[in-house]
DOGU-351011 format. One record per residue (C-alpha): x, y, z; residue number from 0; residue in one letter. Coordinates in steps of 0.25 Angstrom, whole numbers, plus 5000, padded with zeros to 4 digits. Example, Ala and Ser with C-alpha at 12.3 -4.5 7.8 and 13.67 -1.06 7.14 Angstrom:
<pts>
<pt><xx>5049</xx><yy>4982</yy><zz>5031</zz><seq>0</seq><type>A</type></pt>
<pt><xx>5055</xx><yy>4996</yy><zz>5029</zz><seq>1</seq><type>S</type></pt>
</pts>
This chain:
<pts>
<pt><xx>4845</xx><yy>4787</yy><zz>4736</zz><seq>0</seq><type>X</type></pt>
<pt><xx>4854</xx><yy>4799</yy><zz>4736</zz><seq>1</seq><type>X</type></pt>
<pt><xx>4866</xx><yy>4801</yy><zz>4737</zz><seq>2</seq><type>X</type></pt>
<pt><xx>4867</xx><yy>4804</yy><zz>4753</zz><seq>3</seq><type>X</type></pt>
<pt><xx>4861</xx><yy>4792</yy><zz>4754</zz><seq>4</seq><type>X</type></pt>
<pt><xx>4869</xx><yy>4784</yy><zz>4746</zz><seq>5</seq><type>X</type></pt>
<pt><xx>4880</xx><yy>4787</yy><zz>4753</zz><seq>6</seq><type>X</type></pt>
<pt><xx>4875</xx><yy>4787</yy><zz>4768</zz><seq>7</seq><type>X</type></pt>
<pt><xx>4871</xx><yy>4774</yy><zz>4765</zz><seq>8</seq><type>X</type></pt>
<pt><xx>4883</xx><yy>4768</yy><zz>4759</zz><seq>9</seq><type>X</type></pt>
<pt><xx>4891</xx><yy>4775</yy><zz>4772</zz><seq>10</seq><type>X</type></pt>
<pt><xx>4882</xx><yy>4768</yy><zz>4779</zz><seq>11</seq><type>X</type></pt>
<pt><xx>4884</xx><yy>4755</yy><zz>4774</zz><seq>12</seq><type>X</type></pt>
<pt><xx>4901</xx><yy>4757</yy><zz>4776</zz><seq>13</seq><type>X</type></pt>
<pt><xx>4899</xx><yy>4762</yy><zz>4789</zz><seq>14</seq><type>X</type></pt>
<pt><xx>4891</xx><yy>4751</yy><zz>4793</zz><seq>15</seq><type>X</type></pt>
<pt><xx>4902</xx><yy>4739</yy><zz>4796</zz><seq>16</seq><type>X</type></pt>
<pt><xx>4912</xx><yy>4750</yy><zz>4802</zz><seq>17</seq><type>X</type></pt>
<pt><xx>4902</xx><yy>4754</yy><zz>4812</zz><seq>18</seq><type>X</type></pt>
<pt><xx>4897</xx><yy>4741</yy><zz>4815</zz><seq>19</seq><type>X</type></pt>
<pt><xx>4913</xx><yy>4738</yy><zz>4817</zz><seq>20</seq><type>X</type></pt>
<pt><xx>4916</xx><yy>4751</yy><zz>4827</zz><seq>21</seq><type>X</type></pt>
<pt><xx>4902</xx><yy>4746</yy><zz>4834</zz><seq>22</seq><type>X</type></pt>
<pt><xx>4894</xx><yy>4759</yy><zz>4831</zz><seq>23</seq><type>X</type></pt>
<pt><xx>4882</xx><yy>4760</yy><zz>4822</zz><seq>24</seq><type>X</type></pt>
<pt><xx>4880</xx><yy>4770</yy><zz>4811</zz><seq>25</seq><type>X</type></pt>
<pt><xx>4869</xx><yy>4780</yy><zz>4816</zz><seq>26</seq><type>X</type></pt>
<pt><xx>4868</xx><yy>4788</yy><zz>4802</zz><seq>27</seq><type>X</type></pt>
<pt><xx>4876</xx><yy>4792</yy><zz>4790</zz><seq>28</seq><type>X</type></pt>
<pt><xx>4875</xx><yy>4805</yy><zz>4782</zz><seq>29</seq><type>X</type></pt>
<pt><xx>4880</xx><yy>4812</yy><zz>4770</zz><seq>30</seq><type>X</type></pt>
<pt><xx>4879</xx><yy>4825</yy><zz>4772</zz><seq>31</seq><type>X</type></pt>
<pt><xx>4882</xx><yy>4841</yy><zz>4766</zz><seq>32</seq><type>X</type></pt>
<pt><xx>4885</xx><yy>4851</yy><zz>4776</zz><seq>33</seq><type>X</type></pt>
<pt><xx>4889</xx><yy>4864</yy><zz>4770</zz><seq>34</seq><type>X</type></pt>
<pt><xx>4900</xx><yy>4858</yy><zz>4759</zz><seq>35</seq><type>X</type></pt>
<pt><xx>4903</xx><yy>4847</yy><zz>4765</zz><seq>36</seq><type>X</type></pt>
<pt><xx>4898</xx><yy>4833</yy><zz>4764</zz><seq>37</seq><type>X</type></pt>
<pt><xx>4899</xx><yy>4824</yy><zz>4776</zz><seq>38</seq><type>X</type></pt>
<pt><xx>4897</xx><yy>4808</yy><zz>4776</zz><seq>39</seq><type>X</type></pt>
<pt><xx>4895</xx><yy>4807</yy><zz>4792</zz><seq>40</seq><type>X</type></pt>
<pt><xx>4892</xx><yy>4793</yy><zz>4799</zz><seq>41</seq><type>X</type></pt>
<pt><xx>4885</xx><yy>4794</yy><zz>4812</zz><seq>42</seq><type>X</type></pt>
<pt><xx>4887</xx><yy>4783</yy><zz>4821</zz><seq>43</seq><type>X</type></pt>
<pt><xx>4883</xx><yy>4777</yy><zz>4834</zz><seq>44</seq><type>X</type></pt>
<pt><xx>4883</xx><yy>4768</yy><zz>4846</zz><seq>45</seq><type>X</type></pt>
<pt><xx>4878</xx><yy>4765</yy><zz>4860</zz><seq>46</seq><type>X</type></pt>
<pt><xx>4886</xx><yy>4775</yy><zz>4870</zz><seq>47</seq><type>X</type></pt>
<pt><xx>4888</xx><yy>4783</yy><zz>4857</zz><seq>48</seq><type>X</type></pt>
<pt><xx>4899</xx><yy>4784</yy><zz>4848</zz><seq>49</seq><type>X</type></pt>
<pt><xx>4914</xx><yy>4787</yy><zz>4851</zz><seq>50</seq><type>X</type></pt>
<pt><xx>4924</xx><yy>4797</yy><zz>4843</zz><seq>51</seq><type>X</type></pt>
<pt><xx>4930</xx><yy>4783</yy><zz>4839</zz><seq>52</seq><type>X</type></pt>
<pt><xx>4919</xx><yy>4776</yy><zz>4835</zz><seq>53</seq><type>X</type></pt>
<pt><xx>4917</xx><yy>4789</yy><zz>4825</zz><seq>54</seq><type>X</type></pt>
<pt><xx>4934</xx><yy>4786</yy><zz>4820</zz><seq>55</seq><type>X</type></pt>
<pt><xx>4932</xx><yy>4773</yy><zz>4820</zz><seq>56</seq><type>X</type></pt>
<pt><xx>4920</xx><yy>4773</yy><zz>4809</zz><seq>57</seq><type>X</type></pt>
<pt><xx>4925</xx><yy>4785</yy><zz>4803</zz><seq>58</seq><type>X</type></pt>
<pt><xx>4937</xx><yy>4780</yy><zz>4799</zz><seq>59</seq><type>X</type></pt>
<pt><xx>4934</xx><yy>4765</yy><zz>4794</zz><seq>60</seq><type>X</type></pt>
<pt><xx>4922</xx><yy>4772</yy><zz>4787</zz><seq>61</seq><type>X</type></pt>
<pt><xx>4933</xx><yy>4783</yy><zz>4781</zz><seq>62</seq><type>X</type></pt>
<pt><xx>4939</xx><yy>4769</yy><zz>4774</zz><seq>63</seq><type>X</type></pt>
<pt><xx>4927</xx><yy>4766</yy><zz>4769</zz><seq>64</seq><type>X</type></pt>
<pt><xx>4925</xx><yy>4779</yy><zz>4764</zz><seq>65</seq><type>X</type></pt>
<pt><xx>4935</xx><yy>4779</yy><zz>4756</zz><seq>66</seq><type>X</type></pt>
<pt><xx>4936</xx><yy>4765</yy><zz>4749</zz><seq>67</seq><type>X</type></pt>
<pt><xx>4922</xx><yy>4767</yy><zz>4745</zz><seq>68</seq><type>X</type></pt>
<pt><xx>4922</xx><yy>4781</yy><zz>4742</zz><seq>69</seq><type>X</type></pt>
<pt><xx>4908</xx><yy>4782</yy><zz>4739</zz><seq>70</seq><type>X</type></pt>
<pt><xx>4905</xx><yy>4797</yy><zz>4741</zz><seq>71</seq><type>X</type></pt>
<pt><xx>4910</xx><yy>4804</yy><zz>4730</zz><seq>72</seq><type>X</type></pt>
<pt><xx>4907</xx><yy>4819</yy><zz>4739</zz><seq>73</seq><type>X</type></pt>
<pt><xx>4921</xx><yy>4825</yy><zz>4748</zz><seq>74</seq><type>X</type></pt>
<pt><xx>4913</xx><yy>4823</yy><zz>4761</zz><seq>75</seq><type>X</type></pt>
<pt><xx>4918</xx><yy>4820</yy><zz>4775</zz><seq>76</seq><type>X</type></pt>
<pt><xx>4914</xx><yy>4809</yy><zz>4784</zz><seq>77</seq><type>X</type></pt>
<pt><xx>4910</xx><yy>4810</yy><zz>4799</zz><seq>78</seq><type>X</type></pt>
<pt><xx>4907</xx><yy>4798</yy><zz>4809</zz><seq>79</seq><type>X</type></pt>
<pt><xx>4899</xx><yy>4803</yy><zz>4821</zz><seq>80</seq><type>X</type></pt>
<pt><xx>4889</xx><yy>4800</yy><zz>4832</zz><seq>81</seq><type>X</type></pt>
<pt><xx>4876</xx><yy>4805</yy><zz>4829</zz><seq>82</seq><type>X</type></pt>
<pt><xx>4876</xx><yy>4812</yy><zz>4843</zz><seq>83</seq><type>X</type></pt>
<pt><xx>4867</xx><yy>4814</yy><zz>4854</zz><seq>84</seq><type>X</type></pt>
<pt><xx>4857</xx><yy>4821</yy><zz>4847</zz><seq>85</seq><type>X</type></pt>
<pt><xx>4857</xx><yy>4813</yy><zz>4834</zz><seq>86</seq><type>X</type></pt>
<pt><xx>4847</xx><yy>4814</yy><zz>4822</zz><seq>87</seq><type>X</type></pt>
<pt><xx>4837</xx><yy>4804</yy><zz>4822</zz><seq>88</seq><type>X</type></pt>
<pt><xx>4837</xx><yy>4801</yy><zz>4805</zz><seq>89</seq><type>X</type></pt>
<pt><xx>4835</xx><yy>4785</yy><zz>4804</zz><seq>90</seq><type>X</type></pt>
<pt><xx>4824</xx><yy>4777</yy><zz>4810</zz><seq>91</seq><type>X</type></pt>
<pt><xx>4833</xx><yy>4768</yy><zz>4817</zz><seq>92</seq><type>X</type></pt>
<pt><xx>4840</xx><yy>4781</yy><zz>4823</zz><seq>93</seq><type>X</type></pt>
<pt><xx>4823</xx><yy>4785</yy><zz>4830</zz><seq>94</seq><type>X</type></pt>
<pt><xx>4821</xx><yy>4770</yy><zz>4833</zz><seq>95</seq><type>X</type></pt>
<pt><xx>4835</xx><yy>4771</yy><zz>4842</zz><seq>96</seq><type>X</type></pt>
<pt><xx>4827</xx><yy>4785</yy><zz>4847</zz><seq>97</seq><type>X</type></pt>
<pt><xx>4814</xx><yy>4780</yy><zz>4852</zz><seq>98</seq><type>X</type></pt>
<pt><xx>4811</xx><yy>4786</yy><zz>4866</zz><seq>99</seq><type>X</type></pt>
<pt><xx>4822</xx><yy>4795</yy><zz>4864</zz><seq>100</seq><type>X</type></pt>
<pt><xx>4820</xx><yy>4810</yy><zz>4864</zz><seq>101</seq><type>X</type></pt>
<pt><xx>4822</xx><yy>4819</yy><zz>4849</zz><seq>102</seq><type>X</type></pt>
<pt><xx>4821</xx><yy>4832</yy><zz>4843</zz><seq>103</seq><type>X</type></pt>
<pt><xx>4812</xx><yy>4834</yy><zz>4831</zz><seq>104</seq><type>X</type></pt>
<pt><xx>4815</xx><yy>4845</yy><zz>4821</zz><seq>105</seq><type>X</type></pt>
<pt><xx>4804</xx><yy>4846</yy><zz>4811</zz><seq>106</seq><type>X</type></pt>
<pt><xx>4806</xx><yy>4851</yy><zz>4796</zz><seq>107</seq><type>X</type></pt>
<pt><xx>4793</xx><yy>4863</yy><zz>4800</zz><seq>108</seq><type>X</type></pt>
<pt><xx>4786</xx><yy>4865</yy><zz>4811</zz><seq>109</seq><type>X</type></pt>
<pt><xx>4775</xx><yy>4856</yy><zz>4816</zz><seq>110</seq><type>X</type></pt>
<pt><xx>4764</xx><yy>4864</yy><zz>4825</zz><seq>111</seq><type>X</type></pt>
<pt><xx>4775</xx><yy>4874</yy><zz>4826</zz><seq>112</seq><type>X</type></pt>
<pt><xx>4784</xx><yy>4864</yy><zz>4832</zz><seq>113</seq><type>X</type></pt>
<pt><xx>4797</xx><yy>4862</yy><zz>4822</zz><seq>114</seq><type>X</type></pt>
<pt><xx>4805</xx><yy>4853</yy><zz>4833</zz><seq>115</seq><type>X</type></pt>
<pt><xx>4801</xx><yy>4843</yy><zz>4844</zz><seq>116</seq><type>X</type></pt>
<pt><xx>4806</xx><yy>4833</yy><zz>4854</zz><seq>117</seq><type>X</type></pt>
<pt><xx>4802</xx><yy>4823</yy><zz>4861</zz><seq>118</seq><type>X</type></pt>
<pt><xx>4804</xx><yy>4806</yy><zz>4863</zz><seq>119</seq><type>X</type></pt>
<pt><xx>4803</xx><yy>4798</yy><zz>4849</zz><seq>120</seq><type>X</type></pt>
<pt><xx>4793</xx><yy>4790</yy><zz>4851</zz><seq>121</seq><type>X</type></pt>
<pt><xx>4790</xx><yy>4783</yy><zz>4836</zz><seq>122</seq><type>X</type></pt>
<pt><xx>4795</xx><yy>4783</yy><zz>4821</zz><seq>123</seq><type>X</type></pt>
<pt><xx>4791</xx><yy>4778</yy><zz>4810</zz><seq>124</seq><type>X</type></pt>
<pt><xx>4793</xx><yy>4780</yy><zz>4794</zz><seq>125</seq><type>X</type></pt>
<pt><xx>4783</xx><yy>4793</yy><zz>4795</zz><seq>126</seq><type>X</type></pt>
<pt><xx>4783</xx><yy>4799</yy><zz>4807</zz><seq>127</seq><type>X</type></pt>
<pt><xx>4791</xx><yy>4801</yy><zz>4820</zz><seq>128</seq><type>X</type></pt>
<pt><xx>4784</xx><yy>4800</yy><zz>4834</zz><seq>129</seq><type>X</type></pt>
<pt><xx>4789</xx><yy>4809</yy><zz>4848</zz><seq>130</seq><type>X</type></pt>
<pt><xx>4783</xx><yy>4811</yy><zz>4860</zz><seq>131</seq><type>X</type></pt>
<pt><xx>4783</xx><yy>4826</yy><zz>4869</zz><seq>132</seq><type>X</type></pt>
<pt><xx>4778</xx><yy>4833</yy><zz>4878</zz><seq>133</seq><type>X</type></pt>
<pt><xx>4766</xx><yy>4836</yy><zz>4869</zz><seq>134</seq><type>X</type></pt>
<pt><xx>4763</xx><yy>4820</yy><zz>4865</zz><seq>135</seq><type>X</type></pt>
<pt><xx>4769</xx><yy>4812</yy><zz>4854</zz><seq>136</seq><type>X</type></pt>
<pt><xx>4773</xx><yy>4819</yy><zz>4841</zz><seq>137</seq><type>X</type></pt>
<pt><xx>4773</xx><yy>4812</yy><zz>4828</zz><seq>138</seq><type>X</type></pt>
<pt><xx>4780</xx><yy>4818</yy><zz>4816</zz><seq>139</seq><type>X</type></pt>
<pt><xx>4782</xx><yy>4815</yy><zz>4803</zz><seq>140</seq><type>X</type></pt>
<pt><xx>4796</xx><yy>4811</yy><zz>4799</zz><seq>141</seq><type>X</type></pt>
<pt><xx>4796</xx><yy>4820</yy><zz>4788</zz><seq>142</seq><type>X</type></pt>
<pt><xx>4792</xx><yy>4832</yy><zz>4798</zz><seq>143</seq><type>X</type></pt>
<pt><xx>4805</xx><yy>4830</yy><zz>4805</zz><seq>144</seq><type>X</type></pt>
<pt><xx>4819</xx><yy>4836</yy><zz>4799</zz><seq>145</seq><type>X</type></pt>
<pt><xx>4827</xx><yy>4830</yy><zz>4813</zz><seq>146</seq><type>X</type></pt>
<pt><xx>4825</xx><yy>4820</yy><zz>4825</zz><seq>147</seq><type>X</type></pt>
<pt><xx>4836</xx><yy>4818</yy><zz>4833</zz><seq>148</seq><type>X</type></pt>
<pt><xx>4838</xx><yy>4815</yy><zz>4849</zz><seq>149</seq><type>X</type></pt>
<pt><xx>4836</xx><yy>4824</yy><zz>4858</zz><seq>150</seq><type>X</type></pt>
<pt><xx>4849</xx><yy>4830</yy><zz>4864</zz><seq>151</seq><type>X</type></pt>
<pt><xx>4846</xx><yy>4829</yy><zz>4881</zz><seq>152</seq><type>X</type></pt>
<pt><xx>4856</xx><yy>4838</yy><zz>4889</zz><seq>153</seq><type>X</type></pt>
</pts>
């Protein structure tokens, strides 16, 4: 396991009895270099959507937790936020929630000179990742695709 990992999944476990607490779920974790910077960011979630205090609320019991434990050894700065209207699709428990739902495909290259779809997420599995479009039911292989997310609808 690498070290992102490791500590996405530890975050995880300390996150897990403070979101129960403030009645949210956590959606996703990641540990991640932008530029110079690293960045421990906590995406959480609930029915209606997440409020600017539900993100205060989980940041700063988790900030606590943070520091007793001080398990990253890296200067990194932490962010609780919703994933948003358009969020990325990474877990197979995030796609079963998105069944019926519309996405966006982009692929890592193009397929039949076609690089991004849309359309309703129909299926999943381990392999493969089922939509349907105007032109019929696509099926593509997971590791065709470098991003699924929800559609944005204005």
């Amino acid at each position: 396991m690498s070290k992102r990992d490791e500590i996405e999944k530890k975050t995880e476990a300390f996150l897990a009895p403070i979101t129960q607490a403030a009645g949210v779920e956590i959606y996703d974790v990641e540990y991640v270099k932008e530029g110079s910077e690293m960045y421990l960011r906590a995406y959480i979630d609930k029915p209606g959507g997440v409020t600017v205090g539900d993100c205060e609320t989980v940041s700063r019991a988790m900030n606590e937790v943070l520091d007793r434990e001080d398990y990253i050894e890296d200067a990194y700065t932490f962010e609780v936020s919703s994933p948003g209207l358009g969020r990325v699709l990474k877990k197979d428990r995030h796609l079963a929630k998105s069944i019926g739902e519309d996405v966006e495909i982009k692929l890592y290259k193009a397929k039949d000179g076609v690089k991004e779809l849309a359309g309703s997420l129909k299926a999943f599995d381990a392999d493969t990742i089922t939509i349907e479009n105007e032109t019929g039911e696509v099926t593509l292989n997971r590791d065709e695709i470098a991003v699924i997310r929800l559609a944005l609808d204005f």
